[in-house]
C-alpha positions in Angstrom: 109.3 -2.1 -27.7 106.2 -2.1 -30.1 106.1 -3.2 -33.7 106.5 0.6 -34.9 109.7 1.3 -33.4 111.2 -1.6 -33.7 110.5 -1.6 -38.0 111.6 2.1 -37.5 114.9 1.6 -35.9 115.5 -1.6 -38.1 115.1 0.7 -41.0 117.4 3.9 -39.3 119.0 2.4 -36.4 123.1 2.0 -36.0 124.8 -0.6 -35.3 128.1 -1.5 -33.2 130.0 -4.0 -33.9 132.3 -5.5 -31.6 134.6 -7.8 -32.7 136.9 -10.4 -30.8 135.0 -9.6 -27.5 135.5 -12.5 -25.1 132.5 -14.6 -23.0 131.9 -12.4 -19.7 132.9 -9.0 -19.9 130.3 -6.7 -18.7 129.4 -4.7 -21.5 126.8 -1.9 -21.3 125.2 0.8 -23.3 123.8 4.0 -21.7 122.2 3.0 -18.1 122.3 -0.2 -18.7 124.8 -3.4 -18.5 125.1 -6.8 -19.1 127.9 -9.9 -19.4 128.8 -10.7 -23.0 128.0 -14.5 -24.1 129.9 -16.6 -26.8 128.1 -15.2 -29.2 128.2 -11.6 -28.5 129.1 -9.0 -31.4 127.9 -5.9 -30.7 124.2 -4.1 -30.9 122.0 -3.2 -33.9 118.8 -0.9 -33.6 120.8 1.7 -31.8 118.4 4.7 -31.6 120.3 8.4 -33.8 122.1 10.6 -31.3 124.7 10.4 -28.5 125.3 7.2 -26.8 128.0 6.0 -23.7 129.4 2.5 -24.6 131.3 1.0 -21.5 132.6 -1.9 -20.4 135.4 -3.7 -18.4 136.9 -7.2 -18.7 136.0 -9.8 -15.7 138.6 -12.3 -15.1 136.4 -14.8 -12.7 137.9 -18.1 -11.9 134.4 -19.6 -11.5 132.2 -18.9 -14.5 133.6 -22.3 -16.0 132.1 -22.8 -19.4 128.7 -21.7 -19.2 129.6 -17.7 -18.7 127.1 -17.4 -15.9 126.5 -14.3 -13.5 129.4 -13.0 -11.4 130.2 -15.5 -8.5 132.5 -11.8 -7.2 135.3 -13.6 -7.3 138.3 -13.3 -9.7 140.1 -9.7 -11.2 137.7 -7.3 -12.8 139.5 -4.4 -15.2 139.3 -1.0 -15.0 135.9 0.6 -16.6 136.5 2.1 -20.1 133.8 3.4 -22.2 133.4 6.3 -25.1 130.5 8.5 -26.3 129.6 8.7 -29.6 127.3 10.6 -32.1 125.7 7.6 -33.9 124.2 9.0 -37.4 120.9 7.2 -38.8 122.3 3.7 -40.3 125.6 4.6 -39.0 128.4 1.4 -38.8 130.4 2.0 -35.9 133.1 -1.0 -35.5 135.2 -1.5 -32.6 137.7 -4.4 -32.0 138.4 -5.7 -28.2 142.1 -6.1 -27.9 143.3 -8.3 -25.6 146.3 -6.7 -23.9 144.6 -3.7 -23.0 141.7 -5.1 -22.3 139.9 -2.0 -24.7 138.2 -1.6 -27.7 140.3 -0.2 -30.7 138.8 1.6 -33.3 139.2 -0.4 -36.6 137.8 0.3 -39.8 134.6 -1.3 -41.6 135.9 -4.5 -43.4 136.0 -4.3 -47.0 133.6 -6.4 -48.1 129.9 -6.1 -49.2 128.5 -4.3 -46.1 124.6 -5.8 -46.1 126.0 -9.4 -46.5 128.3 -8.7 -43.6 125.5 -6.6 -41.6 123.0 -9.9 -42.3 125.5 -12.7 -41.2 126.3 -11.0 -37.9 122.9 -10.1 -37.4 122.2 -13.0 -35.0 124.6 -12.1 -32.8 123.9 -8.5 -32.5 121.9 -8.0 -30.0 118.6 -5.4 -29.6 119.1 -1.9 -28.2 117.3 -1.6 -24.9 115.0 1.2 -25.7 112.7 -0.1 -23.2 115.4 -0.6 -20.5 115.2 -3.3 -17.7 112.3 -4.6 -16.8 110.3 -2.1 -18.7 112.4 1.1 -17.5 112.1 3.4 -20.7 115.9 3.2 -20.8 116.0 5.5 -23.6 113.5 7.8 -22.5 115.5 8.1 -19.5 118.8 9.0 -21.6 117.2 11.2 -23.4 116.1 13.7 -20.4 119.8 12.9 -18.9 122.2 14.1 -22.3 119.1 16.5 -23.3 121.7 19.8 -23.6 124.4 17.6 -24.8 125.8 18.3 -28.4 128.9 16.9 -30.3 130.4 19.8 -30.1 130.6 19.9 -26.4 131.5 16.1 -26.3 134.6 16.8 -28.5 135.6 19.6 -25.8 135.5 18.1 -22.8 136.6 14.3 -23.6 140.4 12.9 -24.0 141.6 12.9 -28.0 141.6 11.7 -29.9 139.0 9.1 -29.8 137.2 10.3 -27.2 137.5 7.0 -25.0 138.1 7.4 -21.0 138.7 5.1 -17.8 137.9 5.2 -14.4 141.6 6.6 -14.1 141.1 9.5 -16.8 142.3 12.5 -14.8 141.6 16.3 -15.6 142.5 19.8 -13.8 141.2 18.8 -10.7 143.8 16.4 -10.2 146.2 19.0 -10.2 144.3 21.1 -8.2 144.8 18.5 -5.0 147.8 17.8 -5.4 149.3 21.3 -5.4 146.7 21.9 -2.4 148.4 18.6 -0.8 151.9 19.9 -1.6 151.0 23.4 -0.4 150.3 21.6 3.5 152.7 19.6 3.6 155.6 22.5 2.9 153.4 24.3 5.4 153.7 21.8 8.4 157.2 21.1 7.1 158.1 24.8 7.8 156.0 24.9 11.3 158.1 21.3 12.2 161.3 23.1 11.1 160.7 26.4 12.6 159.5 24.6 16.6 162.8 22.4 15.9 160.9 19.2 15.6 161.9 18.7 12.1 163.9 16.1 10.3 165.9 18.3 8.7 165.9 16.5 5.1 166.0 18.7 2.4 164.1 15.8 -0.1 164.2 15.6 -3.8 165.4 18.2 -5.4 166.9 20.7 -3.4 163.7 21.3 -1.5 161.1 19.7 0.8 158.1 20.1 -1.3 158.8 20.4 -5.2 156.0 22.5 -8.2 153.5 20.1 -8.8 154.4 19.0 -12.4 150.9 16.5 -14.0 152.3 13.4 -15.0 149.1 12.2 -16.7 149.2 11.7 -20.2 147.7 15.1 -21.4 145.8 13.2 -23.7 143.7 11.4 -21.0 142.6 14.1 -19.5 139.0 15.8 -19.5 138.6 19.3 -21.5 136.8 20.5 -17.4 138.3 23.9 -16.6 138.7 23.8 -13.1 136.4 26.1 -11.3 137.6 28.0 -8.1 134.5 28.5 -6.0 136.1 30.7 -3.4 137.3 33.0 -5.7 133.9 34.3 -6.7 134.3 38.0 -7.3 136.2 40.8 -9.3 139.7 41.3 -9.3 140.9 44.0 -7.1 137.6 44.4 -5.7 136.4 46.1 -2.5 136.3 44.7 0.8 132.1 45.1 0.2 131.7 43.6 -2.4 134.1 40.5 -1.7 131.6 40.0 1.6 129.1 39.9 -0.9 129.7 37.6 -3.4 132.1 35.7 -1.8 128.9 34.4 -0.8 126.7 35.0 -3.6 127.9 33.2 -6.5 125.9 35.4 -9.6 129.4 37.3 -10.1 130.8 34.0 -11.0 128.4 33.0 -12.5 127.8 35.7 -15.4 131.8 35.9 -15.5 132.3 31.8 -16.6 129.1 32.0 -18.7 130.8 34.8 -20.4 134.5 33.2 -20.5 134.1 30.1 -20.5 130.8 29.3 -22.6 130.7 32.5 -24.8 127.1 33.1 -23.6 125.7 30.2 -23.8 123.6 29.1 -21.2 122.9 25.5 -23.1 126.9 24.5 -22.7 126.9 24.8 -19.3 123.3 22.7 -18.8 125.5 20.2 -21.0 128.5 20.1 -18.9 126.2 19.4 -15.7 124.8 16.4 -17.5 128.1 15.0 -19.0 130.2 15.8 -15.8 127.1 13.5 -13.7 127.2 10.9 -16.0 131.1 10.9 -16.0 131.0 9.5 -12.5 127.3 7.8 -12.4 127.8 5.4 -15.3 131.6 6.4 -16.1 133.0 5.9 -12.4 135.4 8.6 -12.9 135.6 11.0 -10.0 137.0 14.3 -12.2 133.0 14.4 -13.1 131.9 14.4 -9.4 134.2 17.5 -8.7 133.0 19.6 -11.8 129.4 18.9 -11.3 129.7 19.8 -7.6 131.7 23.3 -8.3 128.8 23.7 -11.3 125.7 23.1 -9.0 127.5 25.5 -6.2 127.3 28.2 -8.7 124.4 27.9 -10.4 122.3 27.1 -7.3 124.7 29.5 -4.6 123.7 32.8 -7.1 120.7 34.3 -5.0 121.3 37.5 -7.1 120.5 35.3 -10.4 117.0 34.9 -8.8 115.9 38.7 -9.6 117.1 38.3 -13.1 114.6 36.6 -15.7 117.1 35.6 -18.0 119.7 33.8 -15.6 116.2 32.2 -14.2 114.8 31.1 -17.9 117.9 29.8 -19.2 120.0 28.8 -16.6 118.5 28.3 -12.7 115.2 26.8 -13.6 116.4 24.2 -16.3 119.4 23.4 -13.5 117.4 22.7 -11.2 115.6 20.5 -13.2 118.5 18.6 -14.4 119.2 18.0 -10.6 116.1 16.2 -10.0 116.2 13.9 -12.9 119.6 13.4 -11.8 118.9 12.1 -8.7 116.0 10.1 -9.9 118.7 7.6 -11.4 121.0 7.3 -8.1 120.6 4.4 -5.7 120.0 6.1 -2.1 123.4 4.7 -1.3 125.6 6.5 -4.0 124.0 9.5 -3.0 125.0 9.2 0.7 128.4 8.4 0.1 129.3 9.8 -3.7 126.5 13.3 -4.2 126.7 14.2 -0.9 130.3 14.0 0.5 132.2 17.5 -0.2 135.7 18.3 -1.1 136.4 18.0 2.6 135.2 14.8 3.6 131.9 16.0 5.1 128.4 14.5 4.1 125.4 17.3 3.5 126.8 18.9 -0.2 123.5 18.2 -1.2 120.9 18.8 1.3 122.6 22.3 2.0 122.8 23.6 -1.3 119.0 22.8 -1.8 118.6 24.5 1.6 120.5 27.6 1.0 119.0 27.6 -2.6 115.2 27.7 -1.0 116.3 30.2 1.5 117.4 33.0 -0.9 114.5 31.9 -3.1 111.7 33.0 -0.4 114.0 36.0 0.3 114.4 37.0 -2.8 112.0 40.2 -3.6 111.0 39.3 -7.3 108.5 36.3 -7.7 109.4 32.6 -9.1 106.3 31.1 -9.5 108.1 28.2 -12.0 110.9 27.9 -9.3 108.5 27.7 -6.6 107.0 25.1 -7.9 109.9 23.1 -9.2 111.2 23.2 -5.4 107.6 22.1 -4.3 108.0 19.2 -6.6 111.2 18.5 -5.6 110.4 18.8 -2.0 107.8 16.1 -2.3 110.3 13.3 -4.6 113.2 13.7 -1.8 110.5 12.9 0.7 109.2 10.0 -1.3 112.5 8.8 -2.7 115.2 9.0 -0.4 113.4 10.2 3.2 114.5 13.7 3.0 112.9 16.5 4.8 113.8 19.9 2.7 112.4 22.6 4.5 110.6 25.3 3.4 111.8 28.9 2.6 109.5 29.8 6.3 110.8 27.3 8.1 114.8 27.9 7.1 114.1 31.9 7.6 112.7 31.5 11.3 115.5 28.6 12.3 118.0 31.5 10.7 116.3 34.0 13.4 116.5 31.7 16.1 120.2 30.8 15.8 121.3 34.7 15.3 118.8 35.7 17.7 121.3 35.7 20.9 123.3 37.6 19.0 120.6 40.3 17.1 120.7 44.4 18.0 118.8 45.0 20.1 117.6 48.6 20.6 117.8 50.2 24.5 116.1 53.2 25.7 118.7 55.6 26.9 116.7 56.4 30.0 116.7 52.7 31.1 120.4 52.5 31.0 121.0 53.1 34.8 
């Protein structure tokens, strides 16, 4: 950090305090993380805006006195962490309690507030602004919460302090577990019906009971569960469910319309929160709404042809993708980004591939999203090994799998 910012975020920076917290919790702020010494009470220098505290207690048997790295042994807690709006020479104070292992919201002492600021100031430590190892960590942030707004943060997160755990559920939660209910009444009525069944009735009266949430409603995330296979009009035609049961641009336009009155931004923002949920959050409610959101957005080859769904919402998605993966570790994108709802790895690479097939098909010309894909084509190959094809090489592998099975035109007067 040079001398200008830091004297500038002295003079506007937040603070948060934390008080009470214990020797070796891990203890982060945005992307990045650390283990709490004896000393720790919280950060000063915290850059205006909207910042992710999390942390988790670490109960390890072998960090004796000296509250040293992780030896990977002990109990370590459940992930908790909340977003906040800090406000230029905003006072945020939290308090860790010990039985649930959280931090409570507690307010500012009463007492002269620069005395208090200045004895605590030694053990407040620096905002990372320049991240680990020289990272830009804030620069980095920035980019990732770039359409995120207050607004949509008091939406989407739990009330009424906007705090959530790896355990937070939302919609989607429900969503399998009806699904899961739904089979198993199914192969309870196929075991039944070939005579192979037990011939319990279960709980209730009934095999297979409603599906009734049991989470606490207010740990839950505001996501509105988004049904990707249902992606056309009600009561539509046979045609035009073909059509954009595959093309997603119905769906699209409708949830813009429902969902986010119009407004392209909300949705950019609830990509970037619902990524972040499960990349530094570890809650896997995000994964499934940004999967369903990037489906849409990059499954509407109609949206191609239209300037405005390609100014406002495809381009800066597809944006938003690729600084997205810039922050994963190779791994968590094999095993987390690309596994789909179905246990099968290639979510990613076949959206991109689908997306740059419709993209050289489509009749209108996208210079910006052409070169956005070139772009991204070359940092998959250079970051993670991957090959994306272009829209060529897609169209004549398309040809050469449907080719056994093409019209083919006959002349009558060879036809013996």
């Amino acid at each position: 950090m040079d001398q200008d910012t830091a004297r500038l975020l002295f003079e506007q920076g937040a603070c948060l305090v934390v008080l009470d917290a214990p020797t070796g919790i891990e203890f982060g702020v945005d992307l990045e993380t650390w283990e709490t010494g004896p000393l720790f009470s919280g950060l000063k220098m915290i850059p205006p805006g909207i910042h992710y505290t999390h942390y988790r207690a670490v109960d390890n048997k072998e960090r004796g006195n000296g509250g040293g790295s992780n030896s990977g042994e002990g109990r370590m807690g459940m992930q908790c962490g909340f977003f906040h709006d800090f406000a230029q020479g905003e006072v945020v104070v939290r308090r860790w309690d010990p039985q649930t292992e959280q931090l409570v919201v507690v307010a500012t002492p009463q007492v002269d507030r620069e005395e208090w600021l200045r004895s605590l100031d030694p053990r407040l430590g620096a905002y990372p602004v320049d991240g680990a190892v020289g990272s830009g960590g804030y620069e980095r942030w920035k980019r990732l919460t770039s359409h995120v707004t207050p607004a949509l943060l008091s939406r989407i997160l739990p009330s009424p302090d906007g705090c959530f755990s790896s355990a937070t559920g939302s919609a989607y939660e429900d969503e399998e577990m009806e699904a899961a209910r739904k089979r198993l009444a199914k192969e309870y009525k196929k075991n039944n019906a070939s005579g192979s069944g037990s011939g319990s009735e279960g709980v209730g009266g009934g095999p297979f009971m409603e599906h009734t949430s049991t989470v606490d409603d207010n740990d839950r995330f505001g996501f509105t569960a988004i049904d990707v296979r249902h992606s056309f009009p009600r009561n539509a035609e046979p045609g035009v469910i073909t059509r954009y049961g595959v093309d997603k641009t119905w769906l699209l336009r409708s949830l813009l319309h429902s969902l986010w009155n119009d407004d392209a931004g909300q949705l950019l923002g609830e990509l970037q929160i619902s990524f972040l949920v499960i990349l530094v959050g570890q809650n896997f409610s995000g994964l499934e709404h940004w999967k369903r959101l990037m489906h849409v957005v990059l499954g509407s080859s109609s949206a191609l042809e239209d300037p405005g769904l390609v100014e406002t919402v495809v381009a800066p998605a597809l944006g938003i993708l690729r600084r997205q993966l810039d922050e994963c570790p190779a791994e968590f994108v094999a095993l987390v980004l690309e596994q789909d709802s179905d246990g099968h790895d290639g979510f990613v690479a076949t959206l991109l591939s689908a997306f740059v097939l419709n993209l050289y098909e489509c009749p209108q010309e996208n210079a910006r999203l052409e070169a956005s894909v070139d772009g991204l084509r070359r940092f998959l190959r250079d970051r993670f090994s991957w090959l994306l094809p272009t829209g060529k090489e897609l169209q004549e592998e398309a040809d050469l799998e449907d080719g056994e099975y093409a019209p083919q035109i006959v002349d009558p007067s060879e036809i013996a």
